[in-house]
N, C-alpha and C positions, 0 to 999 in steps of 0.2 A: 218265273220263266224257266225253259228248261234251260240245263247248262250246254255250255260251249261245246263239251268234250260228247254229250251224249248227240248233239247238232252233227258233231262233225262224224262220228262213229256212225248215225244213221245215214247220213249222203253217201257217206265213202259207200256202205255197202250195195244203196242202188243205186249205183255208177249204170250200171248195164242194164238193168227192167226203169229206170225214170222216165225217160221219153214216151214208153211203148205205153205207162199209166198216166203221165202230166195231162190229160187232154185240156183243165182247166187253165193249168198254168201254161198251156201254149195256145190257147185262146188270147190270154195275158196279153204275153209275151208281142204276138201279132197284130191287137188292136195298140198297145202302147208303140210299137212302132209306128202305125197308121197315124197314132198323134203327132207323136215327134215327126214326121214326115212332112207334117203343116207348116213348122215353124223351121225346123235345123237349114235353112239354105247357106249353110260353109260349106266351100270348096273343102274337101280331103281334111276332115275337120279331127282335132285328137280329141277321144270319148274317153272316159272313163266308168267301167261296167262291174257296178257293184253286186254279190253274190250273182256269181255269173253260172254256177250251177255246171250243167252239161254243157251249155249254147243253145239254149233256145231263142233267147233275146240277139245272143250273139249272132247268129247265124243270119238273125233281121238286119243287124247294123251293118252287118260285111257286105251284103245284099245292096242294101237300099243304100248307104251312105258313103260308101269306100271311105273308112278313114285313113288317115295319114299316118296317124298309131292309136294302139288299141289298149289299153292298161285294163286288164283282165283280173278282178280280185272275187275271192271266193273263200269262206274261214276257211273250208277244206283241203289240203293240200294236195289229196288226192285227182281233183278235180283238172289238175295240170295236164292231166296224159288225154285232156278230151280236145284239146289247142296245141298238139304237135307240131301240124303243120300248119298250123294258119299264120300265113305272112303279117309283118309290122304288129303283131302281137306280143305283149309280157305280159307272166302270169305274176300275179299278183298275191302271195298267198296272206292270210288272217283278217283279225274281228275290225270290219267296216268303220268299226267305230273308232278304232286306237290306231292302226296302224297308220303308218305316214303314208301319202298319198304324193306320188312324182310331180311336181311342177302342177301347172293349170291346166285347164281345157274349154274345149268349146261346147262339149255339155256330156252331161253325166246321166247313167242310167241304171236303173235296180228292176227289174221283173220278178216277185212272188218271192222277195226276201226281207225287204223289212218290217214284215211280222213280228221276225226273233228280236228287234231292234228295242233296246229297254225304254230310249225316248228319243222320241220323232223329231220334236223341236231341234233336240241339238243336233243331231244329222244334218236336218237343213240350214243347220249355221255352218257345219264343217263344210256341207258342198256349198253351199254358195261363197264360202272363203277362198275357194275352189276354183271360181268362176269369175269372167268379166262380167260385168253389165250388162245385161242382154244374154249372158248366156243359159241353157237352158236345163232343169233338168225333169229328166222324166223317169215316174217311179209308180207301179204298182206293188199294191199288196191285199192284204185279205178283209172283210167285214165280218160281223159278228153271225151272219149268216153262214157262215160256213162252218161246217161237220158240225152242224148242234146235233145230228145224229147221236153222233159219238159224244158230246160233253153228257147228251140226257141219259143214255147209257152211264156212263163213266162218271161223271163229276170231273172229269178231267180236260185241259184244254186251254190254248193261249189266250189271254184278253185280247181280245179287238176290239178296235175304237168303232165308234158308228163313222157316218161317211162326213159330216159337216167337220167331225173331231181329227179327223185323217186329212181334209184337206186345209182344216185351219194350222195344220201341223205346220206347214210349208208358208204360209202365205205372209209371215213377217217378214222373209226373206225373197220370195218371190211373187210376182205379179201371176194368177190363176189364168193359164190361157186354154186346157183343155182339163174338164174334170169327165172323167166317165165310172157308174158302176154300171152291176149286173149279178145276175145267178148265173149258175150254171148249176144243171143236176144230171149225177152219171147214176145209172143203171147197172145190177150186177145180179148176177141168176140167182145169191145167197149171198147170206152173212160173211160166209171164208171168204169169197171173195171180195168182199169188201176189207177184210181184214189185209188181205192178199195185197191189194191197192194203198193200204196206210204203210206196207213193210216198203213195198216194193218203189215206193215214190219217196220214202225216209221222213211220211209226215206225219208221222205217230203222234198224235194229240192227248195220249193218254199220259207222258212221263216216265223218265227213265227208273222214279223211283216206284212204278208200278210192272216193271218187270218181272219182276219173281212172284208175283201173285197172280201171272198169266198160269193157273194149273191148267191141265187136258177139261177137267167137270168144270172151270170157271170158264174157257173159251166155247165150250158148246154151249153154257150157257145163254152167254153175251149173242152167240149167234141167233139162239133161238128167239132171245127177245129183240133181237133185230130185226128177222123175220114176222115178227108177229106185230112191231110199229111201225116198220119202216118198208109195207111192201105196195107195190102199185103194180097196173097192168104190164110192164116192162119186167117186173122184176125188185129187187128193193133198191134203194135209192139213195146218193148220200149227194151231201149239198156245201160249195162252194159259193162265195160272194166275193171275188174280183173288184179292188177299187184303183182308179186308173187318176194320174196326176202329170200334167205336163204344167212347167211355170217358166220365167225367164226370169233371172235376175233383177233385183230392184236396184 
């Protein structure tokens, strides 16, 4: 997995182009709301919103949920100045996995972050220790379908579970009430653009310890064989797999 420090040095940078490239991740974002909308019926309920990114997810929960407070965590620390002014909100900074997490809640939420996560299992023993009975939580993340573009190029690229593997993560802990995947495939006039899209969104699949072997002749090349496997009538193509998980406490 890549480390911490290269995770949080690429978000920090696309603070400002994320949203305008996520379109996957706010596809996410908006059907994992759509789930939890099924089940969350607390009045002004306190959430707790794991790698919360820009606010994509966030911006769902303020919307649809009005909670009562907002515990906002992100490894990034940078991420703080994107929640200035959002009322009953605390930013929350560092890794999901270690940091102490305030008091309980009425359900928890992760959109397009625990990918980075090393194991799944024990996340969902931390949240549901987290949680009352009945409470809920709701978590997207990625399948193996996505950017194999880029691993078949590369050799490089996160492990992803398949989809039974990703929801049996959660289900000793929780009862399965909404499982959803999906593709998604974006379109881009060229290879630079697509590279443009892995900077610009901070989801470089390639490794931080393959940065200095980006020369000027190894990047045209990368594009050209992009162009020449990955094109269709749109333009070329690179490919996302979204897998969506709402449960309630056992």
């Amino acid at each position: 997995m890549i480390g911490a420090s290269a995770i949080i040095s690429r978000f920090a940078r696309a603070i400002s182009t994320y949203e305008a490239q996520a379109s996957a991740q706010s596809i996410a974002a908006e059907r994992l709301a759509d789930l939890l909308g099924n089940h969350l019926h607390v009045l002004a309920p306190r959430i707790l919103e794991i790698g919360c990114g820009t606010g994509l997810l966030t911006r769902q929960i303020v919307t649809r949920f009005t909670p009562s407070e907002l515990i906002l965590n992100d490894i990034c620390p940078e991420m703080e100045v994107c929640f200035a002014n959002l009322p009953r909100a605390t930013f929350l900074p560092g890794d999901a996995q270690t940091v102490a997490w305030p008091g309980t809640f009425d359900a928890i939420v992760s959109a397009s972050a625990i990918q980075w996560f090393d194991d799944l299992g024990a996340f969902a023993n931390r949240c549901a220790a987290a949680l009352p009975q009945g409470g809920l939580l709701a978590v997207s993340g990625f399948g193996p379908k996505t950017l194999p573009e880029i691993r078949e190029l590369t050799g490089k690229g996160l492990d992803y579970p398949v989809f039974e593997q990703f929801v049996s993560a959660f289900t000793s802990a929780f009862t399965p009430l909404e499982t959803q995947h999906f593709t998604h495939t974006m379109h881009f006039k060229s290879g630079w653009d697509v590279l443009r899209h892995l900077k610009e969104t901070g989801v470089t699949a390639t490794g931080a310890a393959e940065k200095t072997a980006w020369t000027r002749r190894r990047l045209a090349a990368f594009v050209a064989a992009y162009q020449a496997r990955f094109t269709a009538e749109n333009g070329v193509y690179l490919t996302y797999e979204p897998f969506l998980f709402v449960g309630a406490r056992r």
